[in-house]
N, C-alpha and C positions, 0 to 999 in steps of 0.2 A: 458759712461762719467766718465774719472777719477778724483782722489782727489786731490789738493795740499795742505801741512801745510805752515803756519804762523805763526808769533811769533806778538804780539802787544800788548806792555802796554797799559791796555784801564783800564776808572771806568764807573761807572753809578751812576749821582744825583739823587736821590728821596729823596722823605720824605710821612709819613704816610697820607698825606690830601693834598689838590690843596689847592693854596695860602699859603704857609709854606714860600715864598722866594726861590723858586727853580730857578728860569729865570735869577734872581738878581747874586745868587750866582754863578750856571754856567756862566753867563758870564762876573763875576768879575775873577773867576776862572784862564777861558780863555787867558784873560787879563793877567793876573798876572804872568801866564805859558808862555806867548808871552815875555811877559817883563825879563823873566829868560833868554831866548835864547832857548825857547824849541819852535818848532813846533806841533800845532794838532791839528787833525781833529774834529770840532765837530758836533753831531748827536742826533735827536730829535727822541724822540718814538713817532707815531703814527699819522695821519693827520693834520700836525700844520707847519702855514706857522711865522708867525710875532715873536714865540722863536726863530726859526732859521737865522732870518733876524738880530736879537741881538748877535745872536753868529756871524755873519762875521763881524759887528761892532767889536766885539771884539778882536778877530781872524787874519781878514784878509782871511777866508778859507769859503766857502760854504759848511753851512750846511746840514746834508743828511737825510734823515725818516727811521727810522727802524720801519715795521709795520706787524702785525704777521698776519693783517687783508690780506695784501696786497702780503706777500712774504714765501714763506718754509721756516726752518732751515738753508736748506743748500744756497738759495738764499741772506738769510739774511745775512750770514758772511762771502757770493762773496760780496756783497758792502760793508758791512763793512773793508773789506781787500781791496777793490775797489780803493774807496774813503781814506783809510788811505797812500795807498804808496808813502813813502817819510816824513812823521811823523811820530815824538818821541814817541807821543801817543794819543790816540785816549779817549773823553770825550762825552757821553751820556746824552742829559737830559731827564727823564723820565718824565712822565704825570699823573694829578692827584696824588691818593693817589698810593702808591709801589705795591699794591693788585687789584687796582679798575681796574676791566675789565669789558665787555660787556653783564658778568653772575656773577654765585654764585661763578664758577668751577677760576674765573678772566681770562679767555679768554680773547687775545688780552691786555692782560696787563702789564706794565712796569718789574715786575718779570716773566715773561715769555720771556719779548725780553734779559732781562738780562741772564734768563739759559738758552737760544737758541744761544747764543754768551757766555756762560764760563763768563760773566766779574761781578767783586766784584763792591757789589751795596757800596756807602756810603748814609749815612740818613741824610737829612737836618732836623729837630726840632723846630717846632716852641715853644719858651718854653712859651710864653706870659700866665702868672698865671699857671704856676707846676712850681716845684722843681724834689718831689721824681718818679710824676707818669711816668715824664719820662723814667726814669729806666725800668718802667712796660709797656709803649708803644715800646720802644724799644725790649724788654724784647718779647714780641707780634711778630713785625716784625721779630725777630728772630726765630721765632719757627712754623709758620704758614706756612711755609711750607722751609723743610730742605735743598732742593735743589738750594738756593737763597742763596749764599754768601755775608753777612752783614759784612763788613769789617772794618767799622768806622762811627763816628757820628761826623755831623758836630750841634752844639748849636747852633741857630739863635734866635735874638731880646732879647739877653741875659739882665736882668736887675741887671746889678753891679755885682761886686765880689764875695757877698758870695751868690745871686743869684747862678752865674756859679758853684761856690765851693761845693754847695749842689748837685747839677747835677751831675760834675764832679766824684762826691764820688759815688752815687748811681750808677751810671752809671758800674764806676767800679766797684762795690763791686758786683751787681748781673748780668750784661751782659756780663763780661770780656771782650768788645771790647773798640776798641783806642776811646777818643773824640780827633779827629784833630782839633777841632777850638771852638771857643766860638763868636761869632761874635752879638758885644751888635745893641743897636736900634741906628741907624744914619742916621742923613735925606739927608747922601750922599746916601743913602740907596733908598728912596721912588722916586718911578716911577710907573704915573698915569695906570691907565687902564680903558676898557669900555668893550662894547658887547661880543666883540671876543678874550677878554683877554687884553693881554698889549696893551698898543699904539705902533705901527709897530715905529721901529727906524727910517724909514724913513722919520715920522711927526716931528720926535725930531731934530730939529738943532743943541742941543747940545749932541747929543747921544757920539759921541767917547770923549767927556769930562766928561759925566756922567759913562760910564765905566771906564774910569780915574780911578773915585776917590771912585768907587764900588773897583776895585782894591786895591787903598791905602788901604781902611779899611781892605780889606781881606790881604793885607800883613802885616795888624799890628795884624792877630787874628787868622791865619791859621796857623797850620806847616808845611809846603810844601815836606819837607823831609820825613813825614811821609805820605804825600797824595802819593807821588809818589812813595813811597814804593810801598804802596796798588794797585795803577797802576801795577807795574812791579811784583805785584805776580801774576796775570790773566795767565793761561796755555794757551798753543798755541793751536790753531785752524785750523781743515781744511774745503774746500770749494769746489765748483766743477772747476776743472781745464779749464771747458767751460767759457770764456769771457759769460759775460749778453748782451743778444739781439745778438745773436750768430748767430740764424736763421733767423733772419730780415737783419743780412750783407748777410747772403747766399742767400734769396731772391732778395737781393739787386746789385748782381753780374750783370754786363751789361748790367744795365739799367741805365735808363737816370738820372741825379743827380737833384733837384730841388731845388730853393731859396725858402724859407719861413722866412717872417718875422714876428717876434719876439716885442710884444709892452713890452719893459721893461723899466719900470718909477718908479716914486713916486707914482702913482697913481695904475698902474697892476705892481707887483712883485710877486708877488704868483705861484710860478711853483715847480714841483717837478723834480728838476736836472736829474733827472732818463726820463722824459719827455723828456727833452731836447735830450738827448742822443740816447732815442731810435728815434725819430724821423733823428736824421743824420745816426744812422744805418741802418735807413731802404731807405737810398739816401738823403736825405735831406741835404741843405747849408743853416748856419742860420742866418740870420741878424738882428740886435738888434734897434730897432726905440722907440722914444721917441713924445708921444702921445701930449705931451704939449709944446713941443719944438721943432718939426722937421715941415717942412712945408707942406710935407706929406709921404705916401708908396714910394717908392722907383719904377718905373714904368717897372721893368724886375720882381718884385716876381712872384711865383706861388702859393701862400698860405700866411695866416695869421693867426696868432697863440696870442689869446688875453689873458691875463690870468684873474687871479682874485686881489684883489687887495680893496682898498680903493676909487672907485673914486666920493664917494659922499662926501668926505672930501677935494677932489680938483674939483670937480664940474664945480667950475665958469671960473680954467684954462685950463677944456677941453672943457666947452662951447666956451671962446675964439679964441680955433684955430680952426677957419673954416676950416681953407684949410685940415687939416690935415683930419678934419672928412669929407670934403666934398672927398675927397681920398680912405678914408675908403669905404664909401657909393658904389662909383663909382665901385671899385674893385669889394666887392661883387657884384653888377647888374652883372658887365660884366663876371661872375662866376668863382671868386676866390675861391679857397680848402680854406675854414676857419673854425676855431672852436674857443669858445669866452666860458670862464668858469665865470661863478657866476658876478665877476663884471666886465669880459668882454662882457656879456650879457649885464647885464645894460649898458654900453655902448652904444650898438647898437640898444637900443630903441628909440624911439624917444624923449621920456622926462625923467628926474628924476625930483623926487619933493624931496627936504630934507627939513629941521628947516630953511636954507635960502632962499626957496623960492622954482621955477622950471627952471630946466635949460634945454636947448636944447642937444641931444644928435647925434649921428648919423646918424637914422632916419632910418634903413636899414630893423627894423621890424616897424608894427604900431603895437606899445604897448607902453605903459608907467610904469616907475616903480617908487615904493614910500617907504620911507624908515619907518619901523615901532617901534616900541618902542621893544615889545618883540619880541625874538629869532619866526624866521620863516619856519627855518630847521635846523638840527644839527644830523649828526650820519653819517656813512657809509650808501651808495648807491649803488644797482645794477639796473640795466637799460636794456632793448632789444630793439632792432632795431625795428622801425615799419616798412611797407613799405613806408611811405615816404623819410626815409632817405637816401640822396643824396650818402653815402661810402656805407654802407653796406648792405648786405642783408638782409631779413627781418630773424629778429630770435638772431642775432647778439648779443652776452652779454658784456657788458662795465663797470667794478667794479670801484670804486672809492668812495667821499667823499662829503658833500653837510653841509656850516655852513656858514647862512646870515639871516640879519635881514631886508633882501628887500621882496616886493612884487610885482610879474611884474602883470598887467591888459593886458590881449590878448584886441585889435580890433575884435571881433565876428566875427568866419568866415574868417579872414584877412590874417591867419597863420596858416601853419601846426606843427605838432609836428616828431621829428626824435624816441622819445623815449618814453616807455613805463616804468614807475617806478614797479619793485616786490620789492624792499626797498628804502625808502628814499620819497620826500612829491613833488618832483621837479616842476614845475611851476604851473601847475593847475590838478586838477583833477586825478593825478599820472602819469602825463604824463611832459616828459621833452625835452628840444630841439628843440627851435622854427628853422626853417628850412629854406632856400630861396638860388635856384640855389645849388649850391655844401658848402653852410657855415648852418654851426652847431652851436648854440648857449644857454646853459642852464646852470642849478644851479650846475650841477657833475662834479666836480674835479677830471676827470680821472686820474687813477694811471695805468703808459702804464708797469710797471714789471706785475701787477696783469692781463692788456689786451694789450699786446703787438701787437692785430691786429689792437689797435687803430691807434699805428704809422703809421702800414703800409698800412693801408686805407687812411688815413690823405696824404700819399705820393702819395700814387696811384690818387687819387684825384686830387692832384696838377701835377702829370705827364698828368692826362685826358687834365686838363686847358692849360696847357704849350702846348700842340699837338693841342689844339683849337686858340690858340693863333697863332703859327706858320703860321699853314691850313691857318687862316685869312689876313695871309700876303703874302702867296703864290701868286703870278700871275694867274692871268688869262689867259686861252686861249677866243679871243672872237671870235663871230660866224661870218661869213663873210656875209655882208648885202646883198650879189647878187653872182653867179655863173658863169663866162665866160661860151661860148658857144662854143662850136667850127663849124663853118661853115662848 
């Protein structure tokens, strides 16, 4: 497999702790670079669906996960370079704190996806009560480990002038890196959150006015000449010159193409674009349906693909559409290839309970789910095939991600499981994937770069259905009720 180089102004946002205003600033950022006449791609470190749903509010672009959990070096900056072609430049937002990884060593952490892709981190700051010590947290990030290019500091929730002016100095005097921007406290600024972090843009009616005016502030407090410097020093890059899911097209060579549809709403948005993609490499056609708005599946699919999502925050407009769920339902009996992740699960149970009450759901398992105050799983997930499960053989490994604060209650007895959890807490007893006919349903956010046999089991599956389908429509020969004789 050969190399090819690239060239890509790219940066990376962090700051030394989670909740500094990093989501804010990235995609005021965004914004602001959109509004220049600049195009770019932007990308999230690590298992995070609702940042990256605020960066194409802001954008106009889908954002991508760079995740070290999930992808090699050299994998990481074929999407990187993927996903950027055709962009000025390319903006990273990192997760947590610049260091915080999965150990001591920070595995899997934001300064790792930054030297795995060459690109200059800048530091968001939250100054709220320092002056000098930022100089010394800085000062920190700089030196903890050498290989991490700190290329500028961004000041956030700056309190007044000579605030910033004390900063500013210390800053200079012992980090000798740039401050691009001072950016004081403004309540263009504040944007609620809850469990799983920010509120998903998609709850926000006024999300692209509220990036607006995240904008405005950051064009009155950023120096942009100076950000894009720091972009355009990043050295070029190379990657493997093999396309990603390379071997899923070449498996995928004449054989038969399949529809799968795609529930993408207000409700499931949560996919990782990389998903998407390996599933049409590996044959797949994908059509996109609306869970609250369409009156049902489309009656040619051969698969459905639920993702994760909010939907006990719209609850009462998926318990309205009947038809749609009664759709749903039907499909699976008649053995539709489905897979249903975290709140496509909840979906397909039969009830949710939230703060407003219970609402009917699909009905497709008997089980019920309830939503709980605290966090119920959170962290990366590896998973094996049991032998109940309908794609795979038993043994089968499926890497991925698992962050909700539901609890599904099995009917005793009523339901099998597809998966056996060795990381991650998934439905009961470490066991995930309630199961029925050829549909797949649990708390693991597959990531198909890290098991790309997901896709093409998911395919082959819906190729089974489609050939059961046909078979069913086939003619009969009938048996002839009596014999002539011949005399």
């Amino acid at each position: 497999m050969g190399e090819q180089s690239f060239e890509l102004p790219r940066l990376m946002i962090a700051a030394p702790h989670g909740k500094s205003g990093k989501t804010v600033i990235t995609t005021g950022l965004l914004r602001a670079l959109k509004d220049r006449g600049l195009s770019v791609q932007p990308f999230k470190k690590g298992p995070d669906y609702i940042d990256p749903g605020w960066h194409a509010v802001a954008c106009g672009s889908r954002s991508r996960n760079l995740d070290s959990c999930f992808m090699d070096a050299p994998t990481m900056r074929r999407v990187l370079r993927d996903a950027s072609v055709g962009a000025d430049l390319a903006l990273i937002e990192g997760a947590h704190g610049l260091f915080d990884g999965s150990d001591a060593a920070g595995t899997s952490s934001s300064a790792e996806v930054a030297k795995r892709t060459a690109t200059p981190v800048v530091l968001v700051v939250d100054t709220t009560r320092m002056t000098r010590t930022t100089a010394a947290v800085v000062l920190g990030c700089m030196h903890l480990d050498p290989d991490v290019t700190l290329a500028g500091v961004i000041l956030n929730r700056v309190h007044g002038p000579r605030h910033e002016n004390t900063i500013r100095t210390s800053i200079e005097r012992y980090c000798g890196v740039p401050v691009l921007g001072a950016v004081p406290k403004d309540e263009r600024l504040l944007l609620p959150d809850r469990h799983l972090g920010l509120v998903s843009s998609v709850e926000v009616g006024t999300a692209d006015s509220f990036v607006s005016g995240v904008a405005d502030v950051l064009g009155e407090h950023i120096d942009f000449e100076a950000l894009l410097a720091v972009a355009s020093s990043a050295p070029a890059l190379t990657c493997p010159s093999e396309p990603l899911f390379a071997s899923l097209r070449i498996d995928a060579r004449d054989k038969e193409r399949v529809k799968i549809a795609v529930v993408r709403d207000r409700a499931f948005n949560f996919y990782y674009e990389e998903n998407l993609h390996a599933l049409e490499a590996a044959g797949a056609d994908l059509v996109f349906v609306d869970s609250m708005n369409d009156l049902g599946l489309p009656d040619d699919i051969d698969g459905l693909y639920v993702g994760g999502g909010f939907p006990e925050v719209f609850a009462s407009q998926l318990q309205a559409n009947v038809s749609f769920r009664t759709s749903v339902k039907r499909a699976i009996e008649a053995g539709v290839a489905g897979y249903a992740e975290c709140g496509g699960l909840m979906y397909l149970t039969r009830t949710m309970h939230t703060d407003e009450g219970a609402f009917s759901m699909v009905g497709a398992f008997d089980a019920e789910v309830r939503m709980e105050r605290n966090r119920q799983g959170h962290g990366y997930a590896n998973v094996v095939a049991r032998d109940e499960h309908p794609w795979f053989a038993a043994g089968t490994k499926i890497v991925g991600h698992e962050h909700h604060h539901s609890k599904v209650t099995v009917a005793k007895g009523e339901c099998s499981f597809a998966f056996d959890n060795q990381r991650g807490r998934g439905i009961e007893d470490a066991k995930d994937g309630l199961c029925l006919n050829r549909t797949v349903a649990g708390y693991t956010h597959v990531n198909a770069i890290a098991s790309p046999v997901w896709a093409s089991g998911f395919v082959e599956a819906a190729r089974a259905y489609k050939a059961e389908r046909r078979k069913s429509r086939e003619p009969r020969m009938l048996e002839p009720f009596f014999v002539l004789k011949r005399a």
